[in-house]
C-alpha positions in Angstrom: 21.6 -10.5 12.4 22.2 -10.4 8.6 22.0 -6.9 6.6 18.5 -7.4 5.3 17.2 -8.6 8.3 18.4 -5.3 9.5 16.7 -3.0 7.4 13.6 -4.9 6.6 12.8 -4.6 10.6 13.9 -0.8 10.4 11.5 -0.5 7.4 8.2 -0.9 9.7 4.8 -1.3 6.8 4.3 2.7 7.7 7.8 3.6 7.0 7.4 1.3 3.6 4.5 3.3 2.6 7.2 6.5 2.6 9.7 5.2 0.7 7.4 4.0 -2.4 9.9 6.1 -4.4 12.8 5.9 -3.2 15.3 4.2 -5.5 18.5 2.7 -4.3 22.0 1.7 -5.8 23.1 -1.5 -6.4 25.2 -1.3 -3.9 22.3 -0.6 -1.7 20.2 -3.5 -3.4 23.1 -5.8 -2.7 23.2 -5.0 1.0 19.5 -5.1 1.3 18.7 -8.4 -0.1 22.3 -10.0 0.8 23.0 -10.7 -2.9 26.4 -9.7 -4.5 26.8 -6.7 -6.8 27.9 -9.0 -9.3 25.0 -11.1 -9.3 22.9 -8.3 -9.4 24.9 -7.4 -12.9 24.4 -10.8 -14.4 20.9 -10.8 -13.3 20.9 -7.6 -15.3 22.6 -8.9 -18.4 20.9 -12.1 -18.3 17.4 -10.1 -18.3 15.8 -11.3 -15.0 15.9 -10.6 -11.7 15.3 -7.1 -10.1 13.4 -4.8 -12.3 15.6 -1.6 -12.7 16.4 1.7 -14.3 18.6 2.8 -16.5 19.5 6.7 -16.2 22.9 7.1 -18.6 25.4 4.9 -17.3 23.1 4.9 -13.9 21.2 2.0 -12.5 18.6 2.2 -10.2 16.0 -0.3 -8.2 13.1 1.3 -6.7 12.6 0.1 -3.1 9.1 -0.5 -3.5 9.7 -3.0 -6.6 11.8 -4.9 -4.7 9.7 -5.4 -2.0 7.1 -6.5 -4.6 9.6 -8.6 -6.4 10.6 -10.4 -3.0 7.2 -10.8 -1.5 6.1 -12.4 -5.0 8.6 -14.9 -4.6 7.3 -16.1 -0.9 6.9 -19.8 -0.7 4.2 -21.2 1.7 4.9 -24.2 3.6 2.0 -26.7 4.9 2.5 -27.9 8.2 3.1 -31.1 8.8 
């Protein structure tokens, strides 16, 4: 089972509701959502992506925001 597959069925909706404010490093983003740490960067530098924060030299991505972020990027298929 891949890494986000992982978590996301270890994050049950209930447990979600918890960790509205829980922010995560991108190290944590990366293994979350299966996406390099560099292509979090450039996703960063570029201006799109994951929206973050920036606290000093600090990033951080809020959990909730990226469950947002992910589940407004679902595509519906039609059956055929």
């Amino acid at each position: 089972m891949k890494p986000i597959n992982k978590i996301f069925f270890r994050l049950k909706m209930e447990d979600t509701m918890q960790h509205q404010n829980e922010y995560l490093t991108e190290k944590q983003v990366a293994e979350l959502t299966g996406r390099a740490v560099q292509t979090l960067r450039n996703d960063r530098f570029m201006g799109k992506g994951f929206p973050y924060v920036k606290m000093g030299r600090s990033v951080r991505y809020s959990l909730d925001e990226i469950h947002d972020y992910m589940k407004s990027r679902t595509i519906r298929t039609t059956d055929a």
